[in-house]
N, C-alpha and C positions, 0 to 999 in steps of 0.2 A: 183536815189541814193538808195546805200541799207540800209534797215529799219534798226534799232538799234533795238538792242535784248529786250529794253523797251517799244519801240515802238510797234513792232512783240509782244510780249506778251500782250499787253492791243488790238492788233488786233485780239488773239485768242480768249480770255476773252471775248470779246462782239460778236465774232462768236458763241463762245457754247451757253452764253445766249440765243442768238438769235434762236437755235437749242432747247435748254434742256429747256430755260426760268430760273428765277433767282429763288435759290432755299432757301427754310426759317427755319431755326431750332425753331422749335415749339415748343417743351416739350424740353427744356436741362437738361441733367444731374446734380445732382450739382459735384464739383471738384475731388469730394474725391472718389465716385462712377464712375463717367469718367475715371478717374485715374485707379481703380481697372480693369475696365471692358476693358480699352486701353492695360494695361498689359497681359486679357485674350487674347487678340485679337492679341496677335504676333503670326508667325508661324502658322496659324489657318485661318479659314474663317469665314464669317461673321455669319453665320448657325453655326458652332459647337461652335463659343465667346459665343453668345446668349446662346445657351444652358446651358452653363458651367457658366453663369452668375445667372440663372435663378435659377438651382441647388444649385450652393452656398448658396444664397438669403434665398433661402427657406431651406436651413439647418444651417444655421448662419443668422438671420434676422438681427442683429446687430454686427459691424465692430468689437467691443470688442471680439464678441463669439472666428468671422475668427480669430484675433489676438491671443487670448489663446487658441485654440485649438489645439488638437492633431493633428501636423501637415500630418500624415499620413491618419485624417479624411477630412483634408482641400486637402488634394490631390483624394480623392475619389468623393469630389463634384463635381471639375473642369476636372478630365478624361479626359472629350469627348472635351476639348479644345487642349490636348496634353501638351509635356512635365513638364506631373501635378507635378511635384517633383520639378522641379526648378521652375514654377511661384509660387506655395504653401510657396515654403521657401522665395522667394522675396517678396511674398505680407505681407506674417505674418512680414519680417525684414523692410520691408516700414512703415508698419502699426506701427510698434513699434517706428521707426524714426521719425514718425510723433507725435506719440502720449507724445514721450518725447519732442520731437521740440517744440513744439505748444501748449503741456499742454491737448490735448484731442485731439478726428478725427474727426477732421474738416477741411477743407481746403478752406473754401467761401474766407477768408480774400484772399486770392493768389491773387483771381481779383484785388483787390486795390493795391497789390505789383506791380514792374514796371516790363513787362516782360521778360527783358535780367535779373533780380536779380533773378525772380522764374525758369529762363531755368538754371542759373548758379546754383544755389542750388539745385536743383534737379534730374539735370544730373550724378552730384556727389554722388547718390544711383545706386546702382546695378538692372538694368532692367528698369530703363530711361534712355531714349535717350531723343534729341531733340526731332525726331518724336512722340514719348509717352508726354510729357509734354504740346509741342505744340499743340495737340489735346485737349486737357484738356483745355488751355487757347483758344482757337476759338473755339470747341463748348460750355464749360461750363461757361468761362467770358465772351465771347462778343468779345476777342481782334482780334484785324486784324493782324493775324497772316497768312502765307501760310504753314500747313504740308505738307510734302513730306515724303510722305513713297515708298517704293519698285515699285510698280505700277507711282503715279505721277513721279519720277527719271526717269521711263522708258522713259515715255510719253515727259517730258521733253528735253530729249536726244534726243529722236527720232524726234519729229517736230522743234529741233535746237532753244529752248530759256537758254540754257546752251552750253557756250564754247563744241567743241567735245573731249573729252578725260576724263570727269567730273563723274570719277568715283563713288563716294559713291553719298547717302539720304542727307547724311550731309551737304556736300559738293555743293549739289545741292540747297538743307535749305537756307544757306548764302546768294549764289546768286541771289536766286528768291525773296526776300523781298522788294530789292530795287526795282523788275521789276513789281512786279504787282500793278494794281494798286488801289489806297489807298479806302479801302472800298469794295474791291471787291476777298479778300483773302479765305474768309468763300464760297461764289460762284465758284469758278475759280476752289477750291479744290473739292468739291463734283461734278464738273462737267466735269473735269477733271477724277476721278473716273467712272464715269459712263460712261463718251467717252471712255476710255479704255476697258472697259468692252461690252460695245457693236460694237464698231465701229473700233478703235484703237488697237485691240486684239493684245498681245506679237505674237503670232502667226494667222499666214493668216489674217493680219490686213485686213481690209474693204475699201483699198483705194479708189474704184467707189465712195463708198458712202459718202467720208468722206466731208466735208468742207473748211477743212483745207488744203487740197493736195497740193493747190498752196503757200501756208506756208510753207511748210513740207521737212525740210531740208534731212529727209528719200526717201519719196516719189521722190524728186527733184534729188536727186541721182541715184534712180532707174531708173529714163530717160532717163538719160546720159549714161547707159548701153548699 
């Protein structure tokens, strides 16, 4: 019988474990810093976010400064993350949304909010998505949420735990919630990432090596060729 797509996912889940090993978020961010640094981190890599974080930081130590600054000095911090003129102006108009929402910046309380109320309120700012929120809530609250950014979409697609035609992050977001399984959203995402990245490549994937081949509604295709 063929496996349900729920099934097949909590089959891949304890394959990568079994590969990668279960991976632990040690030092979390808290919200409001996840938040800023997730926004670095679109269109960019993991090396140039960092950088542009770090720079910030240390030219605005506090969230007040970024917020009132001269938005042309908050765009010289973050440079080397790229299109510094549009994250510069979403973060200072976040920041400000926040700080009227809320009464100051902070964002801890969001953990105790329920998470479809914090994805729906948030998304309704310019420069959150699901995937920007979602990150925030699984690394900085703890919730077992599954992000799906550009990369996991890929991956998803390609080893067939999403319908074939399933275009968008978002799209794929919905889906994957009910499939993975419960407790193992925060694992599945980072290891996932790092299959991708090493084995799973957009290009000249690694299928000798992979584990999952016999999964792999990619790979399975490829034979029938």
């Amino acid at each position: 019988m063929k496996k349900t797509l729920t099934h097949k996912t909590a089959e891949v889940v304890a394959r990568l474990e079994k590969a990668l090993g279960v991976p632990q978020e040690e030092h979390p961010l808290p919200p409001l810093e996840n938040l800023m640094l997730t926004l670095l981190s679109q269109n960019t890599n993991d090396v140039n976010r960092d950088k542009a974080y770090h720079r910030l930081r240390q030219r605005f130590p506090d969230w007040h400064d970024v917020m009132e600054a001269e938005v042309s000095d908050v765009v010289d911090a973050i440079r080397v993350a790229g299109l510094a003129n549009q994250k510069s102006q979403r973060m200072q108009d976040i920041l400000r949304w926040i700080c009227s929402h809320y009464g100051g910046l902070n964002l801890d309380h969001i953990c105790r909010m329920d998470p479809q109320e914090v994805i729906e309120t948030f998304c309704q700012l310019k420069g959150i998505g699901i995937k920007t929120i979602s990150v925030v809530l699984a690394f900085s609250c703890g919730v077992d949420i599954f992000p799906v950014d550009t990369h996991v979409h890929r991956l998803c697609n390609r080893i067939g735990l999403v319908r074939p035609g399933t275009k968008s992050a978002e799209e794929t977001f919905i889906l994957m919630q009910e499939r993975v399984p419960e407790g193992k959203a925060f694992s599945f995402h980072i290891n996932l990432i790092h299959y991708g990245r090493a084995t799973c490549r957009a290009r000249k994937p690694r299928c000798g090596d992979c584990c999952l081949h016999d999964l792999c509604d990619d790979y399975q295709n490829q034979q029938r060729l």
